[in-house]
PDBQT receptor file of N, H, CA, C and O in Angstrom, charges set to zero:
ATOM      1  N   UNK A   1      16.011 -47.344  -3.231  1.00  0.00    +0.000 N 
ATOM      2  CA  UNK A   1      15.514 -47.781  -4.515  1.00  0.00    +0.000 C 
ATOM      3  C   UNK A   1      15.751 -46.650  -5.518  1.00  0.00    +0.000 C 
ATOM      4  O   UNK A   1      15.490 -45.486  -5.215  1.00  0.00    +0.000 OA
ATOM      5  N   UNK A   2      16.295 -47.028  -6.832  1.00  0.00    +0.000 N 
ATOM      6  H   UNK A   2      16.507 -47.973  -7.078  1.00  0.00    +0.000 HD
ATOM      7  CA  UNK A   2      16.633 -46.141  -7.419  1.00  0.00    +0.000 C 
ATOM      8  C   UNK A   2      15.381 -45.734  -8.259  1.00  0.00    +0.000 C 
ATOM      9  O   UNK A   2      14.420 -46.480  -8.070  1.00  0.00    +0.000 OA
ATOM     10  N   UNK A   3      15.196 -44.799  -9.072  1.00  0.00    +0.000 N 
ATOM     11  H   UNK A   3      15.977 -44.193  -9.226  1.00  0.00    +0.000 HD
ATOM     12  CA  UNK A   3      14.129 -43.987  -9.552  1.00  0.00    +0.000 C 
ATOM     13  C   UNK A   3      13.452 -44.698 -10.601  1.00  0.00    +0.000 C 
ATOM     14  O   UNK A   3      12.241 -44.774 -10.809  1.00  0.00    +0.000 OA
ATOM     15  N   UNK A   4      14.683 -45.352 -11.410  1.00  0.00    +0.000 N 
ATOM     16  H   UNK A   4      15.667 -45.291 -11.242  1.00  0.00    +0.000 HD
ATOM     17  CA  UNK A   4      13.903 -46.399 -12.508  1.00  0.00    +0.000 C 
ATOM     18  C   UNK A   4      13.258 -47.372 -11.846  1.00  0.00    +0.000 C 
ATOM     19  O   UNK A   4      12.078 -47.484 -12.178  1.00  0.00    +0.000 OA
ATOM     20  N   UNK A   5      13.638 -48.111 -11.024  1.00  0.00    +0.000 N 
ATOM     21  H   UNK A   5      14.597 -48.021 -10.755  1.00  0.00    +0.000 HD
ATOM     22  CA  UNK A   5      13.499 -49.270 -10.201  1.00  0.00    +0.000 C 
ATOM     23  C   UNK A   5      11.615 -48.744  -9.850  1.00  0.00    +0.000 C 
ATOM     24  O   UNK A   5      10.643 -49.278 -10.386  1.00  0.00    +0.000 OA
ATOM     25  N   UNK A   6      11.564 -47.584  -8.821  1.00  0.00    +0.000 N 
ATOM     26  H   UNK A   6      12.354 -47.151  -8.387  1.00  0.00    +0.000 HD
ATOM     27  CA  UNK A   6      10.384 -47.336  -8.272  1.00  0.00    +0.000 C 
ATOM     28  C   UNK A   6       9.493 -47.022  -9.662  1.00  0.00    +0.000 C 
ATOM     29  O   UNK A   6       8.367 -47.518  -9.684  1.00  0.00    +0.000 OA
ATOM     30  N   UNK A   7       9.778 -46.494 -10.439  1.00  0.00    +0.000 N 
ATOM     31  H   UNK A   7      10.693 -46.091 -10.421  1.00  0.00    +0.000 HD
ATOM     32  CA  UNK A   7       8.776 -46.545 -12.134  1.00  0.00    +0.000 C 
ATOM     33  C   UNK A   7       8.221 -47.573 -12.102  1.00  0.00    +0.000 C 
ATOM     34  O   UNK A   7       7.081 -47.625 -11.640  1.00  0.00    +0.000 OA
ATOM     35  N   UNK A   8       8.934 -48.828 -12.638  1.00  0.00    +0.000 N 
ATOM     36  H   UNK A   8       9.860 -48.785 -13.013  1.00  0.00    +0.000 HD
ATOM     37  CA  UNK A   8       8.760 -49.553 -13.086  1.00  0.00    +0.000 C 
ATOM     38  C   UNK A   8       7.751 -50.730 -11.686  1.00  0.00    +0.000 C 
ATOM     39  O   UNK A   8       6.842 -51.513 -11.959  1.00  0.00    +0.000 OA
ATOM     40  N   UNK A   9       8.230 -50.499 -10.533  1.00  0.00    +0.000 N 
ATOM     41  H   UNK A   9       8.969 -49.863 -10.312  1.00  0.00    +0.000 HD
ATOM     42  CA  UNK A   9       6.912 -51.022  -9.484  1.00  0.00    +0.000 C 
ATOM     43  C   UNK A   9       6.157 -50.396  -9.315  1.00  0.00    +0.000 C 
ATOM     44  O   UNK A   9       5.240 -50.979  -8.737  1.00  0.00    +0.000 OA
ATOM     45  N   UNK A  10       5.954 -49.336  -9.517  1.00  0.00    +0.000 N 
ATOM     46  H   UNK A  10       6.699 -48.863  -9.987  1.00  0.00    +0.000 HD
ATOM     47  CA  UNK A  10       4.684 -48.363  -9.903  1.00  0.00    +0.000 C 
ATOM     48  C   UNK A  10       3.737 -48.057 -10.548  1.00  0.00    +0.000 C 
ATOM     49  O   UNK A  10       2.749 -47.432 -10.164  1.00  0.00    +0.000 OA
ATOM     50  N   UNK A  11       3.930 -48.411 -11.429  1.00  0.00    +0.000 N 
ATOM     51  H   UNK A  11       4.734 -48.918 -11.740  1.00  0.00    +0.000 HD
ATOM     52  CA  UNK A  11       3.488 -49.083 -12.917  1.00  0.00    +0.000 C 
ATOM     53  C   UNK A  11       3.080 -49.922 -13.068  1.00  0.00    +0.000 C 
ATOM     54  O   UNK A  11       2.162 -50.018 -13.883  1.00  0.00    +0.000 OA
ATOM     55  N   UNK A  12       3.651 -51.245 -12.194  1.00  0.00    +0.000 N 
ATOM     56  H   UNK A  12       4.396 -51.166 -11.532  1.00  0.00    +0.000 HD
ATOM     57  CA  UNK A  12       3.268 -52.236 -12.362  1.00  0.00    +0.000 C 
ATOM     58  C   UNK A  12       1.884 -52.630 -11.344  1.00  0.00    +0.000 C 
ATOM     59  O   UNK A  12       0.829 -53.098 -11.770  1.00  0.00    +0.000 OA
ATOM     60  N   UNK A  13       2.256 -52.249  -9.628  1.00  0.00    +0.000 N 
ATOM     61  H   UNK A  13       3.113 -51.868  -9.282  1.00  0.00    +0.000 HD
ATOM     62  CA  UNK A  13       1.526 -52.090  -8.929  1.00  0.00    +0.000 C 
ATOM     63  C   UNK A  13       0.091 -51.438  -9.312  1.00  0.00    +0.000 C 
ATOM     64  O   UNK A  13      -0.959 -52.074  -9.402  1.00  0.00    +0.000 OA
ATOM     65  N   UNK A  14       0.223 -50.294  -9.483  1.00  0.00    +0.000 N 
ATOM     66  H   UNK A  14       1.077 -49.777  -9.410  1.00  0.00    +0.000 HD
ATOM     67  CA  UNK A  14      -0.604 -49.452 -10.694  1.00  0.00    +0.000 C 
ATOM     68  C   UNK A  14      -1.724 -50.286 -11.491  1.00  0.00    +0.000 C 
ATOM     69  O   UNK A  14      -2.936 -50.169 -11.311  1.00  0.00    +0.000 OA
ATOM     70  N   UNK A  15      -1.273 -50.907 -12.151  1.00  0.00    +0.000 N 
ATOM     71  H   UNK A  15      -0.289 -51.002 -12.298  1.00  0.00    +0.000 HD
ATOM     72  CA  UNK A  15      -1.863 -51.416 -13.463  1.00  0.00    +0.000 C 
ATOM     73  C   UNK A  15      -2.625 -52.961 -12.628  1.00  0.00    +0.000 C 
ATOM     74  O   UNK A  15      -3.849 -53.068 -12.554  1.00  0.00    +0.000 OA
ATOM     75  N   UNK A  16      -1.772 -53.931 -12.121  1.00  0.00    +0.000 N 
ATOM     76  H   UNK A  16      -0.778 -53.845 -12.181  1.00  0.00    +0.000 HD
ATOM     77  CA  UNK A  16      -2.272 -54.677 -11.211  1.00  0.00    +0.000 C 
ATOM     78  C   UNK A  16      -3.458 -54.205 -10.061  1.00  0.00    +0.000 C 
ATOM     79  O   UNK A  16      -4.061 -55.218  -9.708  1.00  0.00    +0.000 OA
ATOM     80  N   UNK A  17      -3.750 -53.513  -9.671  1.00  0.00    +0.000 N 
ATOM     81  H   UNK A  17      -3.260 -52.690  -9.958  1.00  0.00    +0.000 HD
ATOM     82  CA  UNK A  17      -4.736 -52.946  -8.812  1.00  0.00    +0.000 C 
ATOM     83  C   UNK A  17      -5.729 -52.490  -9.777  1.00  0.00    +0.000 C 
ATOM     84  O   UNK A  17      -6.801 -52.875  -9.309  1.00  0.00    +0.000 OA
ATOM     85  N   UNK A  18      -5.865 -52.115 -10.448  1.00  0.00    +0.000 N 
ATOM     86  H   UNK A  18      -4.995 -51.802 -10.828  1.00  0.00    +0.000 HD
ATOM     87  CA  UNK A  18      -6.598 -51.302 -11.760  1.00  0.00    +0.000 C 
ATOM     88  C   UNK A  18      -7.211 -52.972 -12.072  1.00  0.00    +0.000 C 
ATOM     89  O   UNK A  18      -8.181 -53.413 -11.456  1.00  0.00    +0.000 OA
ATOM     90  N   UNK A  19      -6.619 -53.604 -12.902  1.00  0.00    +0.000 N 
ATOM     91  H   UNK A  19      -5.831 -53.245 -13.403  1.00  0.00    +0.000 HD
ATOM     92  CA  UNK A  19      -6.917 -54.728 -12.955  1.00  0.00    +0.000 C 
ATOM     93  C   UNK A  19      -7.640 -55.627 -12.085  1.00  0.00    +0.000 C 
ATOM     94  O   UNK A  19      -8.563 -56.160 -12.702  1.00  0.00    +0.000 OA
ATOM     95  N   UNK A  20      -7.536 -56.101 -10.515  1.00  0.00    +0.000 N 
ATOM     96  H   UNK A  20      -6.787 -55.668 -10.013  1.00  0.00    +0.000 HD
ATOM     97  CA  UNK A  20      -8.098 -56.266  -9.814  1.00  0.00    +0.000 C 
ATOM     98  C   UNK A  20      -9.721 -55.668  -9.367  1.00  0.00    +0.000 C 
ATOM     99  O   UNK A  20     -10.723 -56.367  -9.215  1.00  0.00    +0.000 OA
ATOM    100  N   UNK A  21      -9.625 -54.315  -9.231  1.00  0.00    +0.000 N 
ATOM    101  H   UNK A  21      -8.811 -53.747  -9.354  1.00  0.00    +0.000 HD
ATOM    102  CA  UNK A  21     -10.847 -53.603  -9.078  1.00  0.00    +0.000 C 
ATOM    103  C   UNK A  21     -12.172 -54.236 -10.282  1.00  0.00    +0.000 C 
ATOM    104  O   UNK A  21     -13.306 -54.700 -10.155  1.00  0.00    +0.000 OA
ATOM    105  N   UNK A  22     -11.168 -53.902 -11.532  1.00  0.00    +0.000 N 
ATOM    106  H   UNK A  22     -10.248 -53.525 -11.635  1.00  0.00    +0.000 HD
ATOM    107  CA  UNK A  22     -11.702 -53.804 -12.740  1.00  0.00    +0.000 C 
ATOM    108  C   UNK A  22     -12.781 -55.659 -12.613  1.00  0.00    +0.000 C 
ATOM    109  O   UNK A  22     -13.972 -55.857 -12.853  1.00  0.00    +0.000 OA
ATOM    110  N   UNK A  23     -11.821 -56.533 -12.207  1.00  0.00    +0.000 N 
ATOM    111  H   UNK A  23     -10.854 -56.372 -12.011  1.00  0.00    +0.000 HD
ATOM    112  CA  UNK A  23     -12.674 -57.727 -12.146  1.00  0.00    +0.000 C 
ATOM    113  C   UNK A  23     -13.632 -57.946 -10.746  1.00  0.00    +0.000 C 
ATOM    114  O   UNK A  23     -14.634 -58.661 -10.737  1.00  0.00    +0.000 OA
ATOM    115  N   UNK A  24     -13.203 -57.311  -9.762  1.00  0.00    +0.000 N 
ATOM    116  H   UNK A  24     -12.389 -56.731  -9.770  1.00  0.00    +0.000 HD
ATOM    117  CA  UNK A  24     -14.342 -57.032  -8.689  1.00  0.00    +0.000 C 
ATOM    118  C   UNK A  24     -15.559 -56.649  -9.241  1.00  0.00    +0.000 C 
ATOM    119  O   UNK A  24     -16.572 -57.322  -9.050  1.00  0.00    +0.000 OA
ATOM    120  N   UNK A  25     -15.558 -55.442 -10.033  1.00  0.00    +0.000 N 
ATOM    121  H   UNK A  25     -14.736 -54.895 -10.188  1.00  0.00    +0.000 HD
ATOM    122  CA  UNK A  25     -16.654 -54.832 -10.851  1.00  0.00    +0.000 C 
ATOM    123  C   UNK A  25     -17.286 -55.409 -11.479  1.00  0.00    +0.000 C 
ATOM    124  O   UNK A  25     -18.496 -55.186 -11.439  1.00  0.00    +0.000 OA
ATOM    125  N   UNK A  26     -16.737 -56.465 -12.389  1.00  0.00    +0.000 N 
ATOM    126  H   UNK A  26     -15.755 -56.647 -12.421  1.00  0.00    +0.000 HD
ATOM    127  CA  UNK A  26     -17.011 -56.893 -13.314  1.00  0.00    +0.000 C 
ATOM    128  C   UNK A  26     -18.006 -58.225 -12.737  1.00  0.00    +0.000 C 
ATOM    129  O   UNK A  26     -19.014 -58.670 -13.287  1.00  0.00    +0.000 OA
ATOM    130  N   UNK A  27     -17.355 -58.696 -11.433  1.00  0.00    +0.000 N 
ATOM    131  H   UNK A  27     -16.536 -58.335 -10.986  1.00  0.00    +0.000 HD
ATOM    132  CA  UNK A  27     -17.888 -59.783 -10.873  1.00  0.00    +0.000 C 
ATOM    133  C   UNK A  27     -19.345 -59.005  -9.977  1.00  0.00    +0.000 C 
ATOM    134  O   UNK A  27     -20.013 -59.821  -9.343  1.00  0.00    +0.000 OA
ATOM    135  N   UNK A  28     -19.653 -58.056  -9.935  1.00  0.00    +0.000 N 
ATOM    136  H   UNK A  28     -19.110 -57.392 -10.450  1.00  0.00    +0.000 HD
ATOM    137  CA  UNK A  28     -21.130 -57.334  -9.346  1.00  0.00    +0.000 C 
ATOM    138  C   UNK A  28     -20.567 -56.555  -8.057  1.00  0.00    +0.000 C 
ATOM    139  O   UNK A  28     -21.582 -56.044  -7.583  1.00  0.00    +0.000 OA
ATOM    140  N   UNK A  29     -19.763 -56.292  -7.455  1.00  0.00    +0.000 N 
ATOM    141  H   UNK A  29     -18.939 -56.707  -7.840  1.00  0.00    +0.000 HD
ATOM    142  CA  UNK A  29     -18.616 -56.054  -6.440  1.00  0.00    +0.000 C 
ATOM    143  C   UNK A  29     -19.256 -54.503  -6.399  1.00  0.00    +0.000 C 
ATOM    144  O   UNK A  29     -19.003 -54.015  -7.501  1.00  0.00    +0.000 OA
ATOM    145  N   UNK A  30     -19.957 -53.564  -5.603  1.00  0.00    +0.000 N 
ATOM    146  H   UNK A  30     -20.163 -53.961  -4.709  1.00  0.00    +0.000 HD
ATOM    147  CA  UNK A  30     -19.882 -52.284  -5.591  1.00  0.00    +0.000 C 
ATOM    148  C   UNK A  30     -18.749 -51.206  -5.518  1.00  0.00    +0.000 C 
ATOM    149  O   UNK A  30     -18.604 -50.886  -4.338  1.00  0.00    +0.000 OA
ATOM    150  N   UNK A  31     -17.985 -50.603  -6.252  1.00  0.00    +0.000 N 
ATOM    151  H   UNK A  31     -18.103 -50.863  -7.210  1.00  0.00    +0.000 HD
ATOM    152  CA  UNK A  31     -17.085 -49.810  -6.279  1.00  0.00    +0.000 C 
ATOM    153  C   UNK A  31     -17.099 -48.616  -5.852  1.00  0.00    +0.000 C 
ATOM    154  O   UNK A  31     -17.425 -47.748  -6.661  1.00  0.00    +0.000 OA
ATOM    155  N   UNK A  32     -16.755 -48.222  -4.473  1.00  0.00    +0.000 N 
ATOM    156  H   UNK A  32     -16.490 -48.927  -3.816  1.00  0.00    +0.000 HD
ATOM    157  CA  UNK A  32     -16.874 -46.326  -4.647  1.00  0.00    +0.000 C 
ATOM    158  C   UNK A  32     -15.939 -45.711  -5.161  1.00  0.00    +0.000 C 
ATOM    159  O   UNK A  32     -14.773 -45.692  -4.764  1.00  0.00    +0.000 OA
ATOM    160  N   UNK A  33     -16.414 -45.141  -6.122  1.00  0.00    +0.000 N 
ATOM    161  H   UNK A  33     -17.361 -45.157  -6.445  1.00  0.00    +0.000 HD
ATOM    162  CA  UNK A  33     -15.359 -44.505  -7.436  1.00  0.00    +0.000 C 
ATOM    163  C   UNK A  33     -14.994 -43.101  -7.075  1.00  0.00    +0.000 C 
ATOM    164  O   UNK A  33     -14.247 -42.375  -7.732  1.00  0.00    +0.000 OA
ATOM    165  N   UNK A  34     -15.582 -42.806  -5.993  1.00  0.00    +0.000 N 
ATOM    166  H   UNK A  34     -16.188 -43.395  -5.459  1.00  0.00    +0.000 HD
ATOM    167  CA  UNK A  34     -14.607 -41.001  -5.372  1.00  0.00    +0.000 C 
ATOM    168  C   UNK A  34     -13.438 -41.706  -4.571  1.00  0.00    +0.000 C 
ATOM    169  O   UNK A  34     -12.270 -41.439  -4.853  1.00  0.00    +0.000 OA
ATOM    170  N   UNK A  35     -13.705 -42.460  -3.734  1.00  0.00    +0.000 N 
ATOM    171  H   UNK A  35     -14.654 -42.676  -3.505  1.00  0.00    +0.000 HD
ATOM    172  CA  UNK A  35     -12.507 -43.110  -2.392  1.00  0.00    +0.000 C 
ATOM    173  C   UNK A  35     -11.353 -44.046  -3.689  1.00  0.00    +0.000 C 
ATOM    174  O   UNK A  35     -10.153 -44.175  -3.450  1.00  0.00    +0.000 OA
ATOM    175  N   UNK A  36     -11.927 -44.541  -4.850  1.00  0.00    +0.000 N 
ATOM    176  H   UNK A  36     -12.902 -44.436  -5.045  1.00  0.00    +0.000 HD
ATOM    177  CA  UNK A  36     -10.764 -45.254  -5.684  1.00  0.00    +0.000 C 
ATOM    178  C   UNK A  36     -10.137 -43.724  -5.822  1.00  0.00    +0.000 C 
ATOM    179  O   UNK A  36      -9.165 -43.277  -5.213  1.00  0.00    +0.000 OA
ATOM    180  N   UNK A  37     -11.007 -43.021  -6.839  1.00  0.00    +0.000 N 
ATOM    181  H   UNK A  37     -11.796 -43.384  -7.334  1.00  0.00    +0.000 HD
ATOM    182  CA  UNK A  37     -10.231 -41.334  -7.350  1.00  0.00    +0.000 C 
ATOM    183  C   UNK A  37      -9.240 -41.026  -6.407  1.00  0.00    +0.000 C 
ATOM    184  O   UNK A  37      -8.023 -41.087  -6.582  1.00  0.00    +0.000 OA
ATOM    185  N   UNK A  38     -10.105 -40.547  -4.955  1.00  0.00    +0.000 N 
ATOM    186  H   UNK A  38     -11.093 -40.497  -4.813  1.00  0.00    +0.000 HD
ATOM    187  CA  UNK A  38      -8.997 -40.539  -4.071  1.00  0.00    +0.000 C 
ATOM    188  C   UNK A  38      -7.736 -40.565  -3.731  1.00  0.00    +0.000 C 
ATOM    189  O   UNK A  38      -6.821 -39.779  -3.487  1.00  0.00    +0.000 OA
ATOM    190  N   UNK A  39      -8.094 -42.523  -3.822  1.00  0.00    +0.000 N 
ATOM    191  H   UNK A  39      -8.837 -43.162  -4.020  1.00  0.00    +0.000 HD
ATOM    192  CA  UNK A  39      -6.835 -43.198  -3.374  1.00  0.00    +0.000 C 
ATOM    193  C   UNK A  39      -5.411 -42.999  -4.917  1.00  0.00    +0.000 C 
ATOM    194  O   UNK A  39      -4.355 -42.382  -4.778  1.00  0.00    +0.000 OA
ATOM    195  N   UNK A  40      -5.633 -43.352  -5.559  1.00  0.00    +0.000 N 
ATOM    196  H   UNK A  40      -6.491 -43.853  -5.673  1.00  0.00    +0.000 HD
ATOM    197  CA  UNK A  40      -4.971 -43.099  -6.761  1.00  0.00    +0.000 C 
ATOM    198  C   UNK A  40      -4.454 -41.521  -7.150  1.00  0.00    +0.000 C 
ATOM    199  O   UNK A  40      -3.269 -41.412  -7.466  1.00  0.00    +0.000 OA
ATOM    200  N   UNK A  41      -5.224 -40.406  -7.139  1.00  0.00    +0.000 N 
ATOM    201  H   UNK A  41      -6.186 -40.495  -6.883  1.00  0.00    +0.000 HD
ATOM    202  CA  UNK A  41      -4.525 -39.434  -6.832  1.00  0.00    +0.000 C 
ATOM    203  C   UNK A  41      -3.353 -39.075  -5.467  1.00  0.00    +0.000 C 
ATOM    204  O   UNK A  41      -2.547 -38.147  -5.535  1.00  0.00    +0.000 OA
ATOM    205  N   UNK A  42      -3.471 -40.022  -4.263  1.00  0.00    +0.000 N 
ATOM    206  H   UNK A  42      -4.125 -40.776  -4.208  1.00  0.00    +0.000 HD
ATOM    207  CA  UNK A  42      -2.781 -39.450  -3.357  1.00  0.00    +0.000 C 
ATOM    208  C   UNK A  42      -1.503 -40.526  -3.666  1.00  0.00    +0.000 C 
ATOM    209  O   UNK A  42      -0.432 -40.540  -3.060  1.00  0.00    +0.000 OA
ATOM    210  N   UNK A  43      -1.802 -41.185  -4.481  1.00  0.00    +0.000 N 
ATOM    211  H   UNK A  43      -2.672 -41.174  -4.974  1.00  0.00    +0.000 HD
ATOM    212  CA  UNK A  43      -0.924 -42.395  -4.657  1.00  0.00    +0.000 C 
ATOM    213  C   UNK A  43       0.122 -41.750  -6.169  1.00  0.00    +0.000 C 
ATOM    214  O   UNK A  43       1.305 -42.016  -6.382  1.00  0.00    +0.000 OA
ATOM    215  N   UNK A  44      -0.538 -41.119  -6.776  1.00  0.00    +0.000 N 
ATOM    216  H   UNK A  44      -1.499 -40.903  -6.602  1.00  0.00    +0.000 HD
ATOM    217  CA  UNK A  44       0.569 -40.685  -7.993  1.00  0.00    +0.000 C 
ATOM    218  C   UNK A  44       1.183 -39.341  -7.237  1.00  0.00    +0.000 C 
ATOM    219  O   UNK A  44       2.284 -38.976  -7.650  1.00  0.00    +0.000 OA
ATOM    220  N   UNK A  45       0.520 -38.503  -6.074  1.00  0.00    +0.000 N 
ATOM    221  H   UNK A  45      -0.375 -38.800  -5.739  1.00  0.00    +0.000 HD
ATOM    222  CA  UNK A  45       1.309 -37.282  -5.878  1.00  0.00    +0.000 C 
ATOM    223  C   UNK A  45       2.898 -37.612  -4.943  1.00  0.00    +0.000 C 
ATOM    224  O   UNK A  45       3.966 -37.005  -4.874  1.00  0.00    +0.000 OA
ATOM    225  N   UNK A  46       2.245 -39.181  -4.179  1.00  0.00    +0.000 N 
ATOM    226  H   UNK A  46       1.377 -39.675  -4.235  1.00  0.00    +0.000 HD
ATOM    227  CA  UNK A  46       2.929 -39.774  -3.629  1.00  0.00    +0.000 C 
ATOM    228  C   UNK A  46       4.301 -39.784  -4.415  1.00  0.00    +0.000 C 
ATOM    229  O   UNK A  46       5.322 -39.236  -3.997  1.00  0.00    +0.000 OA
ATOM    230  N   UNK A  47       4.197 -40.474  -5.601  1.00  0.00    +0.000 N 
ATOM    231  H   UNK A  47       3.368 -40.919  -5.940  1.00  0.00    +0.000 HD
ATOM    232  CA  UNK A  47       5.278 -41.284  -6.374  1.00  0.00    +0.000 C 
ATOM    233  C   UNK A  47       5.986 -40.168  -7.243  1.00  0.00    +0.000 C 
ATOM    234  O   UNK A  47       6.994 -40.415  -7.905  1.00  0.00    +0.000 OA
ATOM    235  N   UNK A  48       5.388 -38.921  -7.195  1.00  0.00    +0.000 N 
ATOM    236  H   UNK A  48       4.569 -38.721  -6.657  1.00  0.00    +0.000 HD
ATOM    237  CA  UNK A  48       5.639 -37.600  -7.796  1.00  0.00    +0.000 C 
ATOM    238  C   UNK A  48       7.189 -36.888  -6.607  1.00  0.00    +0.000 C 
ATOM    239  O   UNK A  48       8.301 -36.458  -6.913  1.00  0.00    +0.000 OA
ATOM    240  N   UNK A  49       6.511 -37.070  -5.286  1.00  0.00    +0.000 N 
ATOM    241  H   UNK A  49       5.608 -37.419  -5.037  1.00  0.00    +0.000 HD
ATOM    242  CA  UNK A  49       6.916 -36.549  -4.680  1.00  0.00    +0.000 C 
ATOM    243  C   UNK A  49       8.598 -37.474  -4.031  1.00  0.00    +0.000 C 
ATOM    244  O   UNK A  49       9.768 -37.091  -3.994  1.00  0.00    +0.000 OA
ATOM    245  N   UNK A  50       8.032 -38.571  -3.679  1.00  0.00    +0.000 N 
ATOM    246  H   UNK A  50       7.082 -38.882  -3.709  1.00  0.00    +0.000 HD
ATOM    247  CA  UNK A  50       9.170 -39.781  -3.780  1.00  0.00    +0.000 C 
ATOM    248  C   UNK A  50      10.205 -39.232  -5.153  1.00  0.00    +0.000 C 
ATOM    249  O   UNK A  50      11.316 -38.738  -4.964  1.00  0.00    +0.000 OA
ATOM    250  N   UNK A  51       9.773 -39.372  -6.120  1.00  0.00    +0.000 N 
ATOM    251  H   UNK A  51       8.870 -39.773  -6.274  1.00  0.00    +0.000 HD
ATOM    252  CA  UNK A  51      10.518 -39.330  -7.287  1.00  0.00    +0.000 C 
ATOM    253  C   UNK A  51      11.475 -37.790  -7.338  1.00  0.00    +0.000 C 
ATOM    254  O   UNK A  51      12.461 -37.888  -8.068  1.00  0.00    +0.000 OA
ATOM    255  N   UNK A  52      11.261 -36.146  -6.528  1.00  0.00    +0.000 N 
ATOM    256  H   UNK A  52      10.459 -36.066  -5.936  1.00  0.00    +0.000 HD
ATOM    257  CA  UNK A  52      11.764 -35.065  -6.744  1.00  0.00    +0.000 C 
ATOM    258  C   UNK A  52      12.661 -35.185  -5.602  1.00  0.00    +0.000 C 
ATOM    259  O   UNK A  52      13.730 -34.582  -5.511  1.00  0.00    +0.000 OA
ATOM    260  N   UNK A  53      12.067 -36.185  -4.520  1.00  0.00    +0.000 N 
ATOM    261  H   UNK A  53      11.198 -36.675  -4.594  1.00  0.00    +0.000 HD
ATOM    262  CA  UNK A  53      13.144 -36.436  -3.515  1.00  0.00    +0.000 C 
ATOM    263  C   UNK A  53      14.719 -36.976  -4.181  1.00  0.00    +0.000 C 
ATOM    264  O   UNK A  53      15.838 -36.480  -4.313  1.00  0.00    +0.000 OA
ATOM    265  N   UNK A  54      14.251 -37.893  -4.400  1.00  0.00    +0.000 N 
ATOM    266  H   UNK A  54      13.342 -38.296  -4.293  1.00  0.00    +0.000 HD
ATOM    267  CA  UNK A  54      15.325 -38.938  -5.388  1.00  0.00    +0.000 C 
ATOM    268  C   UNK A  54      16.052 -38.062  -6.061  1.00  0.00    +0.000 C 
ATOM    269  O   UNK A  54      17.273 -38.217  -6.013  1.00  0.00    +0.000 OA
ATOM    270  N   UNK A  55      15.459 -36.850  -6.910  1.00  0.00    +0.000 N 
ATOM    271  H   UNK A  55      14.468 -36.724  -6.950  1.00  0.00    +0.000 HD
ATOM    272  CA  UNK A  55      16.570 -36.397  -7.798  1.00  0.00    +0.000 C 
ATOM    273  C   UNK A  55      16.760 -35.528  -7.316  1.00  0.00    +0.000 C 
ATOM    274  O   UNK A  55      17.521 -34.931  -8.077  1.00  0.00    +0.000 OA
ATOM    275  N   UNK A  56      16.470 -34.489  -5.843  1.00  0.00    +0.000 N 
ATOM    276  H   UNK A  56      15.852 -34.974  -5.225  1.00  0.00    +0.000 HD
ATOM    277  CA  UNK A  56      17.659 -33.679  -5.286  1.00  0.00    +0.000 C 
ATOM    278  C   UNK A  56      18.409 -33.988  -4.810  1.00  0.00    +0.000 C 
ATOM    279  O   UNK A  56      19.116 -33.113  -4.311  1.00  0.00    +0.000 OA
ATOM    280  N   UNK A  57      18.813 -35.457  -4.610  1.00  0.00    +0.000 N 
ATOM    281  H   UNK A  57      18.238 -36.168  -5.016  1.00  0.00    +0.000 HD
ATOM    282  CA  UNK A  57      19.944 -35.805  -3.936  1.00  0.00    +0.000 C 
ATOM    283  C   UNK A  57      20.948 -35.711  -5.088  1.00  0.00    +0.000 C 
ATOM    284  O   UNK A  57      22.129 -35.528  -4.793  1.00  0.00    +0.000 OA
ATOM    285  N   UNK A  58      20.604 -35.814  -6.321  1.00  0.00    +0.000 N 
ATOM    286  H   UNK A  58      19.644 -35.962  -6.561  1.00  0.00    +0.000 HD
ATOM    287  CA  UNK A  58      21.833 -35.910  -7.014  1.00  0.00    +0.000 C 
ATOM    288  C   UNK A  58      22.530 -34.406  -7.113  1.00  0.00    +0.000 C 
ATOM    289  O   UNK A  58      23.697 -34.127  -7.386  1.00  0.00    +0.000 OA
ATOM    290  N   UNK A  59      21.537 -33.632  -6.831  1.00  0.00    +0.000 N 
ATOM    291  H   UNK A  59      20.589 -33.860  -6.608  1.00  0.00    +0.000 HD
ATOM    292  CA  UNK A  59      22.138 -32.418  -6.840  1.00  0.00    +0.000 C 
ATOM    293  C   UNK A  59      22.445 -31.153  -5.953  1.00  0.00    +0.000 C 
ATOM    294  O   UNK A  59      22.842 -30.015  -6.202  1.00  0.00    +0.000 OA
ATOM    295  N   UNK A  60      22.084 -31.851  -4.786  1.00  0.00    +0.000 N 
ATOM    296  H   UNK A  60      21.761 -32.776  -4.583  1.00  0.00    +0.000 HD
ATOM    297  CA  UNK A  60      22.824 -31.297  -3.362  1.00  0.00    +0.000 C 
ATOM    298  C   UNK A  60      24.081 -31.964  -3.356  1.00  0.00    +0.000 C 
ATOM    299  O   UNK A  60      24.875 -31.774  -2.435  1.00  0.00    +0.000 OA
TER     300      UNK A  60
């Protein structure tokens, strides 16, 4: 998958889950908001790290 490609499902995924939670909440749904923090930080270092992979290949 090329780098724009993974942005743009990332983003989207991203925003869709955000969204979801957001109406769990909204519907009385208890949220633990350290394990969301969590998950979402290991999830952008993820897409950080995916993404520096991707561009040393262009330059090896």
């Amino acid at each position: 998958m090329d780098p724009f490609t993974f942005g743009i499902v990332a983003v989207g995924a991203t925003g869709a889950s955000l969204i979801g939670i957001s109406l769990l909440d909204g519907a009385g749904f208890q949220i633990n908001d350290t394990a969301l923090l969590l998950f979402m930080e290991i999830a952008k270092y993820g897409g950080i790290l995916f993404l520096l992979r991707e561009l040393s290949k262009l330059f090896l």
